[in-house]
The first five atom37 places (N, CA, C, CB, O) and aatype in JSON, in Angstrom:
{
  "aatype": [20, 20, 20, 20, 20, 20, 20, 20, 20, 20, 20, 20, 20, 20, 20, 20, 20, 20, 20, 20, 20, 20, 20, 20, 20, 20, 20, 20, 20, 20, 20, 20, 20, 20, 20, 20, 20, 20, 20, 20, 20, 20, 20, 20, 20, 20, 20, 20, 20, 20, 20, 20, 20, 20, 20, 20, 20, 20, 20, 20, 20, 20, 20, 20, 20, 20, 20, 20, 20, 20, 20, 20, 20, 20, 20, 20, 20],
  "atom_mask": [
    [1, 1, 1, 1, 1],
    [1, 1, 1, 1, 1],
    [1, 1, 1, 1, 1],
    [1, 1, 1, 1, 1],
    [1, 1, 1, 1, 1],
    [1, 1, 1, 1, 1],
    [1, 1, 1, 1, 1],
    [1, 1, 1, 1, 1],
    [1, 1, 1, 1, 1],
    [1, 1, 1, 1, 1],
    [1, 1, 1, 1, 1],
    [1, 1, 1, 1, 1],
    [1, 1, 1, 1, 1],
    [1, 1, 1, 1, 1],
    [1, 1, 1, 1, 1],
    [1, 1, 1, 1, 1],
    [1, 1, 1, 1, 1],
    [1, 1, 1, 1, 1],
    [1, 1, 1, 1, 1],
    [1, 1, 1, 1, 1],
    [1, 1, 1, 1, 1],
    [1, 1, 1, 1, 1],
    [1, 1, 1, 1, 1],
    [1, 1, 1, 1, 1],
    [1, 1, 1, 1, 1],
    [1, 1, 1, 1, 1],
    [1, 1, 1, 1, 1],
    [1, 1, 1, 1, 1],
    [1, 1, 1, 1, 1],
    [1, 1, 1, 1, 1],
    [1, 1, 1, 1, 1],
    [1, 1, 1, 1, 1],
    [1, 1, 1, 1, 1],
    [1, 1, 1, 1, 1],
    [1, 1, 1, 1, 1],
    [1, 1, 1, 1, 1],
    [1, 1, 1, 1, 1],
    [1, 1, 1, 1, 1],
    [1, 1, 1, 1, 1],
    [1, 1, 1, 1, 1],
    [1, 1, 1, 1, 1],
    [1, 1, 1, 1, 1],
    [1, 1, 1, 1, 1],
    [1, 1, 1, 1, 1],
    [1, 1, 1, 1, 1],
    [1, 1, 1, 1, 1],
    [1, 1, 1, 1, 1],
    [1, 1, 1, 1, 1],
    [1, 1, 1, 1, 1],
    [1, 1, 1, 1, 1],
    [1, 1, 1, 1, 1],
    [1, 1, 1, 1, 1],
    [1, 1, 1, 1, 1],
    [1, 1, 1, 1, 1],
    [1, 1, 1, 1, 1],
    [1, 1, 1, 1, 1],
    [1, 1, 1, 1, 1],
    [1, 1, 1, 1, 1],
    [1, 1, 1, 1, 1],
    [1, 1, 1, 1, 1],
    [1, 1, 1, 1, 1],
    [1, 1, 1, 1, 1],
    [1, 1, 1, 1, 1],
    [1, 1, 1, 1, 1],
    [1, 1, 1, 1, 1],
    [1, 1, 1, 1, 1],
    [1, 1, 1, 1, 1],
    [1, 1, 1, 1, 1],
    [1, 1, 1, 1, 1],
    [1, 1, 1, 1, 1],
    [1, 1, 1, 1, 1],
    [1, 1, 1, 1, 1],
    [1, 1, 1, 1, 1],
    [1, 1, 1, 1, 1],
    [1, 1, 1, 1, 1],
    [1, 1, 1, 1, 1],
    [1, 1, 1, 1, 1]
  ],
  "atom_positions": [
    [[1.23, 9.6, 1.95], [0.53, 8.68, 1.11], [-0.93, 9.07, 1.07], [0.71, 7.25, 1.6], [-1.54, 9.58, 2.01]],
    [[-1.46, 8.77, -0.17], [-2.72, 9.17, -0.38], [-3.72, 8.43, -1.6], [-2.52, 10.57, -0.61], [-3.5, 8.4, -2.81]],
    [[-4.72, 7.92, -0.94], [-5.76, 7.4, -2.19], [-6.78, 8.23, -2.39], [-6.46, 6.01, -1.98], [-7.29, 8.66, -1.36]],
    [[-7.26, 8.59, -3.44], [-8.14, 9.87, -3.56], [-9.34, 9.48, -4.12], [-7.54, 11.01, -4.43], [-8.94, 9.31, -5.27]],
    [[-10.33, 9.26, -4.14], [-11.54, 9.36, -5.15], [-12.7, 9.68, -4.77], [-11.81, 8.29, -5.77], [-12.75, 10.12, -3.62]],
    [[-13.88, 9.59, -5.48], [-15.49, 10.09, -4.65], [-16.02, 8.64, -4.36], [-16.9, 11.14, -5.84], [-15.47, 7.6, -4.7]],
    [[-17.24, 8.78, -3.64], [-18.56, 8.15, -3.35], [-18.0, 7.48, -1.63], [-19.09, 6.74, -4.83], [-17.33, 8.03, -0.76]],
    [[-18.5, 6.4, -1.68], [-18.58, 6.04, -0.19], [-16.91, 5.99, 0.18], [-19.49, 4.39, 0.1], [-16.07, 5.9, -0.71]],
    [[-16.6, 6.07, 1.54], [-15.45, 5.78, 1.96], [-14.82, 4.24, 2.09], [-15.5, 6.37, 3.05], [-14.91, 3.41, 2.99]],
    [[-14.31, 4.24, 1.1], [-13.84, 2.6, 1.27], [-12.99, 2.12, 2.84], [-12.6, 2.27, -0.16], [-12.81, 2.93, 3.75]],
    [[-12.57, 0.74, 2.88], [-12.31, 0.55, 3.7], [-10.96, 0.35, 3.25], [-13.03, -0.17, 4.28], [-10.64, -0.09, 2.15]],
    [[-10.02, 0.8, 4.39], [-8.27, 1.57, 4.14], [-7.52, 1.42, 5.56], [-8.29, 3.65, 3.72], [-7.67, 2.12, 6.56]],
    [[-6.8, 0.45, 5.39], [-5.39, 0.34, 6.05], [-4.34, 0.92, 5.9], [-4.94, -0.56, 5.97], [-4.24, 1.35, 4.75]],
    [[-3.22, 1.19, 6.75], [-2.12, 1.72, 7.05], [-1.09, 0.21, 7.07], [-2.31, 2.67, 8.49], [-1.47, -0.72, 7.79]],
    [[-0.46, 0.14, 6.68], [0.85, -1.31, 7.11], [1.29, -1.19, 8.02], [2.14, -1.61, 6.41], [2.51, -1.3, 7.96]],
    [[0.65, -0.86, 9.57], [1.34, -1.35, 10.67], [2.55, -1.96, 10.84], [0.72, -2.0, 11.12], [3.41, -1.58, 11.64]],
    [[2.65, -3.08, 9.99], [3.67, -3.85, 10.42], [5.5, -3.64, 9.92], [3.09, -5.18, 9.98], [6.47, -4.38, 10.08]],
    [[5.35, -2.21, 9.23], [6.58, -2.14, 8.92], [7.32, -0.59, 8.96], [6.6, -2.76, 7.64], [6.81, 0.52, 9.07]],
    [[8.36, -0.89, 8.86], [9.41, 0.66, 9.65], [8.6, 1.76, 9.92], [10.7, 1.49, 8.54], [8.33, 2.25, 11.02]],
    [[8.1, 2.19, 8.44], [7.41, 3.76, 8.25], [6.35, 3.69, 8.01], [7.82, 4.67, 7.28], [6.15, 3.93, 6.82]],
    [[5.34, 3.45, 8.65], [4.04, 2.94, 7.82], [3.52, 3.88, 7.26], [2.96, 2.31, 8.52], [2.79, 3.62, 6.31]],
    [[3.69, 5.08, 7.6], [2.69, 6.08, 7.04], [3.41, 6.45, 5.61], [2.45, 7.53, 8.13], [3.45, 7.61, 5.21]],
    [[3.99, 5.35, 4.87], [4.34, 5.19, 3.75], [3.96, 4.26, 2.71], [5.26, 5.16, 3.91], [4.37, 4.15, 1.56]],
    [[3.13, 3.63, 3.33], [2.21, 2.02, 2.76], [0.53, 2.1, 3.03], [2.83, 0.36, 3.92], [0.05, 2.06, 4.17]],
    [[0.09, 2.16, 2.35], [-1.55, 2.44, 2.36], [-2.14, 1.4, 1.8], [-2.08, 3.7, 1.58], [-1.73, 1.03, 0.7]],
    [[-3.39, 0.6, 2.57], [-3.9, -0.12, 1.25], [-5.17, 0.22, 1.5], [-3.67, -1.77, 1.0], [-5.42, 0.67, 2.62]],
    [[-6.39, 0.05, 0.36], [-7.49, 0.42, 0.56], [-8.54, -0.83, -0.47], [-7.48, 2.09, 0.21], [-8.1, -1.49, -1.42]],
    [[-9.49, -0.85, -0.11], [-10.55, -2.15, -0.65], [-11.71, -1.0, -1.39], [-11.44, -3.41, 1.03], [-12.26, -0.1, -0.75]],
    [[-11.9, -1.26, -2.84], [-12.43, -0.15, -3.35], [-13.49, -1.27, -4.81], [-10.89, 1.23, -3.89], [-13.06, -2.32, -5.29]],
    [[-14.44, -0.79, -5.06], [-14.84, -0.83, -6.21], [-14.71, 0.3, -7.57], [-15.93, -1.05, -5.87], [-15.0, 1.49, -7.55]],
    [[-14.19, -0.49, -8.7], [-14.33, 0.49, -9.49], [-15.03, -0.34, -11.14], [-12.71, 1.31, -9.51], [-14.42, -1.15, -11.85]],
    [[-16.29, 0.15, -11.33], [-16.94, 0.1, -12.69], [-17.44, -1.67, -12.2], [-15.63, 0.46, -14.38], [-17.4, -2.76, -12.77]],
    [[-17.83, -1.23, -11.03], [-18.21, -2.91, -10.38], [-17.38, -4.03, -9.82], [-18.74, -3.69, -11.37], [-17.65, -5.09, -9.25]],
    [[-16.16, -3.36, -10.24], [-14.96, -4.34, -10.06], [-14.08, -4.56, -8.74], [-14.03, -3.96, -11.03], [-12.98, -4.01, -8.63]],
    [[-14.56, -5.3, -7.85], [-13.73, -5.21, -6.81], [-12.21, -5.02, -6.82], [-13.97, -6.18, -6.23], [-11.69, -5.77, -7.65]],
    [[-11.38, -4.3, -6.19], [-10.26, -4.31, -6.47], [-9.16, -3.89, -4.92], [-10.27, -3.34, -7.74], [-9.77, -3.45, -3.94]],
    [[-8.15, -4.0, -4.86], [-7.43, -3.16, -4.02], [-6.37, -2.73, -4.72], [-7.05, -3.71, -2.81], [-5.79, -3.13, -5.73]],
    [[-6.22, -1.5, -3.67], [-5.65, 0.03, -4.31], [-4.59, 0.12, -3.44], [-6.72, 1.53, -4.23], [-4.71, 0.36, -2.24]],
    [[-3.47, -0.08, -4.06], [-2.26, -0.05, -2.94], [-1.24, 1.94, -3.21], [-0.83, -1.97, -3.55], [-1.33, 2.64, -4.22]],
    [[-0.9, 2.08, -2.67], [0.2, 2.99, -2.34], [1.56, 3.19, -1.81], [-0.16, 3.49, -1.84], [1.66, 3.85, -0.78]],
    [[2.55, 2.73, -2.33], [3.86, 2.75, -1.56], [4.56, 3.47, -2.09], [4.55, 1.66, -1.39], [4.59, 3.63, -3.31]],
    [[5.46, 4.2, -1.05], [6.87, 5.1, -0.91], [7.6, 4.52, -0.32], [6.92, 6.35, -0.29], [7.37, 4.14, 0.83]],
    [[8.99, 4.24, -1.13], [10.01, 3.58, -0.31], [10.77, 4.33, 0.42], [10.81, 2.86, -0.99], [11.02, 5.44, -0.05]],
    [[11.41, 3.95, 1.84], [12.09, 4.88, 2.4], [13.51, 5.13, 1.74], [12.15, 4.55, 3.76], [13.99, 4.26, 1.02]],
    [[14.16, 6.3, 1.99], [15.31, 6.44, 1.45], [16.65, 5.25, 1.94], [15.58, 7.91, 1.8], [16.95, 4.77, 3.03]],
    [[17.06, 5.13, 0.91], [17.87, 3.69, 1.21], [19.4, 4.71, 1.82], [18.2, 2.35, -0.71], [20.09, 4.06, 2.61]],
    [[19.7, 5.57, 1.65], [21.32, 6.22, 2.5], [20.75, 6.28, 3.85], [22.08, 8.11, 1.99], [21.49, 5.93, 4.76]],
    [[19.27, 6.76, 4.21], [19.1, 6.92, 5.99], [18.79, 5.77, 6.27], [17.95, 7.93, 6.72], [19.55, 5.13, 7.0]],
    [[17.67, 5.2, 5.81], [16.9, 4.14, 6.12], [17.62, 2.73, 6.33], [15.93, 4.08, 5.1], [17.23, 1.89, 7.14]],
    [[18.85, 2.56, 5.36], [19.11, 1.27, 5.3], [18.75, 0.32, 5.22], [19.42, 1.03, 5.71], [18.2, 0.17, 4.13]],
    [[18.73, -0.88, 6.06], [17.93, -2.1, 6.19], [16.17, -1.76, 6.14], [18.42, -2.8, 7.7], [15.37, -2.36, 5.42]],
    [[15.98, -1.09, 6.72], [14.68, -0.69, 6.72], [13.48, -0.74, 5.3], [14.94, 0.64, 7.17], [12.31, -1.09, 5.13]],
    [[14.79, -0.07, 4.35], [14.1, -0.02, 3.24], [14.22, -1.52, 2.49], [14.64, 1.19, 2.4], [13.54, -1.61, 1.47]],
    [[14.65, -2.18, 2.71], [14.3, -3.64, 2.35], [13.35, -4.57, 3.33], [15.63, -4.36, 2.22], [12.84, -5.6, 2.89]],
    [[13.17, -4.17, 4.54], [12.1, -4.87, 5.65], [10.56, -4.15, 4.65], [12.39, -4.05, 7.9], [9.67, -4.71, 4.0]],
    [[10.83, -2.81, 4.95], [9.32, -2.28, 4.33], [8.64, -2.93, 2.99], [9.47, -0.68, 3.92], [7.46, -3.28, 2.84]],
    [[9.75, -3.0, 2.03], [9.66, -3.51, 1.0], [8.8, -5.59, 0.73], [11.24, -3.19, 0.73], [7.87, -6.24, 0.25]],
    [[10.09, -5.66, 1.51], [9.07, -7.26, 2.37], [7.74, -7.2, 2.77], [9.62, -7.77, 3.91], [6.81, -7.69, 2.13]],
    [[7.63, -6.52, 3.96], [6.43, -6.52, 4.46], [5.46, -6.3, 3.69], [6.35, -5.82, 5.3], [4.56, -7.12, 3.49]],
    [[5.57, -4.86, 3.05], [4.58, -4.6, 1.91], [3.83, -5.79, 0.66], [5.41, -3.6, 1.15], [2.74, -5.79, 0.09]],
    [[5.04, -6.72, 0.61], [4.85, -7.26, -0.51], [4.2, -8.3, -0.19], [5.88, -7.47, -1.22], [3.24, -8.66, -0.87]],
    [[4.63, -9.04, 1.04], [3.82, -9.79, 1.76], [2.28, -9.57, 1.81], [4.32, -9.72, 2.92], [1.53, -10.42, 1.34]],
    [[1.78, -8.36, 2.42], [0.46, -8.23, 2.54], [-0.13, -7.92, 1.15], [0.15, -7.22, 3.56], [-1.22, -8.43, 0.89]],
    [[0.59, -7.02, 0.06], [-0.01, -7.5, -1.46], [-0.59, -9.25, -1.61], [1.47, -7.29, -2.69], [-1.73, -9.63, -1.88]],
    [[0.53, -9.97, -1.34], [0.2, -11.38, -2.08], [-0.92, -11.83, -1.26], [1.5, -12.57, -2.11], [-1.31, -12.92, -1.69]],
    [[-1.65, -11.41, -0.17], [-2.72, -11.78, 0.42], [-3.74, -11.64, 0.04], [-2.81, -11.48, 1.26], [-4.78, -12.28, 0.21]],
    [[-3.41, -10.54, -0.66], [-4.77, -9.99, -1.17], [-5.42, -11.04, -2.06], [-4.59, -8.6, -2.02], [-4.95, -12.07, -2.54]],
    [[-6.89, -10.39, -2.18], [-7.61, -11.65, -3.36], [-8.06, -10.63, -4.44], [-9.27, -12.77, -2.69], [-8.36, -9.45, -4.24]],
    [[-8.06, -11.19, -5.45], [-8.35, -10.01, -6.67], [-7.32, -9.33, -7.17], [-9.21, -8.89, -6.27], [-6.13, -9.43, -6.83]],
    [[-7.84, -8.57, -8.05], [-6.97, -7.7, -8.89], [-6.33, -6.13, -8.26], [-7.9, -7.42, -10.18], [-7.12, -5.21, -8.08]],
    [[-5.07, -5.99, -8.0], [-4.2, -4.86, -7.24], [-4.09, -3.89, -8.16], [-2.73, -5.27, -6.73], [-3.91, -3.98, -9.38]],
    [[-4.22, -2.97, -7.47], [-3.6, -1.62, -8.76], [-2.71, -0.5, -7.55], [-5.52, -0.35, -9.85], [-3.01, 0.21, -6.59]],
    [[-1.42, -0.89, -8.32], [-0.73, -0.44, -6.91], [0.3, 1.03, -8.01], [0.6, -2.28, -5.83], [0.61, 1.22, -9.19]],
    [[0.47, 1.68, -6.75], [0.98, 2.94, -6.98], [2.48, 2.97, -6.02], [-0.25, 4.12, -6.54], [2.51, 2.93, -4.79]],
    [[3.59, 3.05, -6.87], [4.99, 2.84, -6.37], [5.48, 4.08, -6.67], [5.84, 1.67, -6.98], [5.1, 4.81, -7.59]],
    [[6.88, 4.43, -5.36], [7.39, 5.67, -5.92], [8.76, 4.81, -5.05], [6.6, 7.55, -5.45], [8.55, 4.25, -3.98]],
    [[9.72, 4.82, -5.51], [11.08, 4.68, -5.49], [11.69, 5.66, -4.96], [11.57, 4.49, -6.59], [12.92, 5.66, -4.89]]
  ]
}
C-alpha cells in the first residue's frame, strides 16, 4: 500500500486493528486547501484469507466512518 504525493509529510496510519494491516493505509492530507483523508485498501484474497477478508473489510470501514470530512479512498478487490 501506498499514498504518494509532494510537500510536507502528512500524518499516516497503518489499521492496526485488522488481519493484514499492511494492506489498509490512512493518511490526513490537504489538498487545494481542502482538508481531506486519503484512504488505501487491498482486500485480502478471499480462497486463503477467508473470514479474514470480511473482518478487514469491517474494520476498515469502521475507521472510514470516523473520520470527519471528505474521504477519497482508493480500493482494489
Amino acid at each position: 500500500m501506498a499514498i504518494a504525493g509532494y510537500g510536507p509529510a502528512p500524518r499516516t496510519w497503518l489499521a492496526t486493528d485488522v488481519p493484514l494491516p499492511e494492506r489498509a493505509l490512512l493518511t490526513e492530507t490537504t489538498v487545494e486547501g481542502l482538508a481531506l483523508t486519503a484512504a488505501s485498501y487491498h482486500a485480502p484474497p478471499g480462497v486463503n484469507r477467508k473470514i479474514d477478508k470480511a473482518r478487514q473489510a469491517v474494520a476498515f470501514a469502521r475507521r472510514l466512518s470516523a473520520r470527519q470530512g471528505p474521504v477519497l479512498l482508493f480500493w482494489d478487490e
